[in-house]
C-alpha positions as CSV (number, residue, x, y, z in Angstrom):
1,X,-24.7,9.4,-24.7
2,X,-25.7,6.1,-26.7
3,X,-27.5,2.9,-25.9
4,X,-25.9,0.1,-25.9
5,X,-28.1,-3.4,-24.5
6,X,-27.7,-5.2,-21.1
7,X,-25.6,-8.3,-22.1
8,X,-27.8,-10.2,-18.9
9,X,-31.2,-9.5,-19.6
10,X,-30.9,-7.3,-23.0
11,X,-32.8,-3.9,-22.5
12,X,-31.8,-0.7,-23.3
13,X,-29.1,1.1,-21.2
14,X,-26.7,4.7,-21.0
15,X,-23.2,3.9,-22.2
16,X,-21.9,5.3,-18.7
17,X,-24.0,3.3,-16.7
18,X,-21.8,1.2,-14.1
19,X,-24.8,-0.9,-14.0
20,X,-27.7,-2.1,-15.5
21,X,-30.9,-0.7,-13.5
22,X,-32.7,-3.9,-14.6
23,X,-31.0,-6.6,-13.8
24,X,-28.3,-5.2,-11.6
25,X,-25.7,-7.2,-13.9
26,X,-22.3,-4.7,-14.3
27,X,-21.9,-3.3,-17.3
28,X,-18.2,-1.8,-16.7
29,X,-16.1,-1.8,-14.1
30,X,-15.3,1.8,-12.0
31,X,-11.9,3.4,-12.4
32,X,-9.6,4.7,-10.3
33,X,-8.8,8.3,-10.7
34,X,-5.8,9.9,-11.5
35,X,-5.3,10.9,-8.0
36,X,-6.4,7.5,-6.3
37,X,-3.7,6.0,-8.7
38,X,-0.5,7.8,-7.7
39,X,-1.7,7.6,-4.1
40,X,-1.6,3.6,-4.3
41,X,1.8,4.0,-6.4
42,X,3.0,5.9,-2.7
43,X,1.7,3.2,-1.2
44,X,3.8,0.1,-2.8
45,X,6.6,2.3,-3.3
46,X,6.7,3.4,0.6
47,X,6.3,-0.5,1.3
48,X,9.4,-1.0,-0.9
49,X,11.3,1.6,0.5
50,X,10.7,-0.2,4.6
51,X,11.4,-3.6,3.3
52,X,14.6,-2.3,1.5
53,X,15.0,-0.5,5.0
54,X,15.0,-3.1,7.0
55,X,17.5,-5.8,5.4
56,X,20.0,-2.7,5.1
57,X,19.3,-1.7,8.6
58,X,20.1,-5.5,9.5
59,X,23.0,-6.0,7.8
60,X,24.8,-3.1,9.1
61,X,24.2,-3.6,12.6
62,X,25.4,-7.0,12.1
63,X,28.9,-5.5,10.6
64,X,28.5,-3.0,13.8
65,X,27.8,-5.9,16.8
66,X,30.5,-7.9,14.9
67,X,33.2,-5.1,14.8
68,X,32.3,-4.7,18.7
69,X,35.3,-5.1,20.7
70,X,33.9,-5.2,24.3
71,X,31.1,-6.8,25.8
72,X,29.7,-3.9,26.1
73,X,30.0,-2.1,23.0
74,X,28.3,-5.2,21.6
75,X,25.2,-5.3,24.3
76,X,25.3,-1.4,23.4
77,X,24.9,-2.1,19.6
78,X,22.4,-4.8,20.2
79,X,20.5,-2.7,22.3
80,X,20.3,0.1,19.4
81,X,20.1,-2.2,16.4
82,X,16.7,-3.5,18.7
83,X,15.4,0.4,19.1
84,X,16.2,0.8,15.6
85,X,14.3,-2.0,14.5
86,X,11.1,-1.4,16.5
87,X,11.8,2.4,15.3
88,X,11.5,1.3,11.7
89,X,8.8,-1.1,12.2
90,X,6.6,1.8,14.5
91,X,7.1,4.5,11.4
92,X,6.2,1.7,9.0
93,X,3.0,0.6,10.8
94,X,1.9,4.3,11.0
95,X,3.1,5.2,7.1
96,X,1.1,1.9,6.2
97,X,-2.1,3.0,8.2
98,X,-2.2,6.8,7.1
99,X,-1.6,5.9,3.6
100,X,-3.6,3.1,3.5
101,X,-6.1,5.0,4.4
102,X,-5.9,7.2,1.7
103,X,-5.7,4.5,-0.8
104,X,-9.0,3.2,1.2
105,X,-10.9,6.7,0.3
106,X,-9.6,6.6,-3.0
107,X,-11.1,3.5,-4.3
108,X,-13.2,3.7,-7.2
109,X,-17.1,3.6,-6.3
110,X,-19.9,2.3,-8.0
């Protein structure tokens, strides 16, 4: 463990220390750990995933109400492509919360 000096007010302080216990002034930043990282990779990634989702959930219920011979075929698919939708947006909202979350407890701390 060396000593390095307080850039802020220049006394003596542990190479690990987060921050200076003079001054208060950062000496490095905390990181992440190994865990904390992958789980905010699971989170962009998941986000991906719904937003890819949804266009692709779009555009085939728009080939599906389009193909829709009846009236009421086409009220039926708009009906579903609408539960569908605010299916997808329900498990999205929950994913989001539960592993945001978990990105949330994973933060670095100082």
């Amino acid at each position: 463990m060396a000593l390095i000096h307080c850039p802020e007010c220049g006394k003596e302080v542990s190479d690990s220390a987060l921050k200076c216990p003079s001054c208060g002034q950062q000496i490095r930043k905390p990181k992440r750990t190994l865990f904390g990282k992958v789980v905010k990779w699971i989170f962009i990634i998941f986000n991906i995933f719904m937003i890819y989702c949804l266009f692709a959930g779009a555009g085939g219920s728009g080939e599906v109400i389009d193909a829709a011979t009846t009236e009421a075929e086409r009220a039926g698919a708009t009906i579903g492509a609408g539960i569908g939708v605010m299916l997808l947006g329900g498990i999205w909202v929950i994913g989001d919360i539960i592993i945001g979350m978990i990105v949330f407890l994973t933060r670095p701390k100082a």
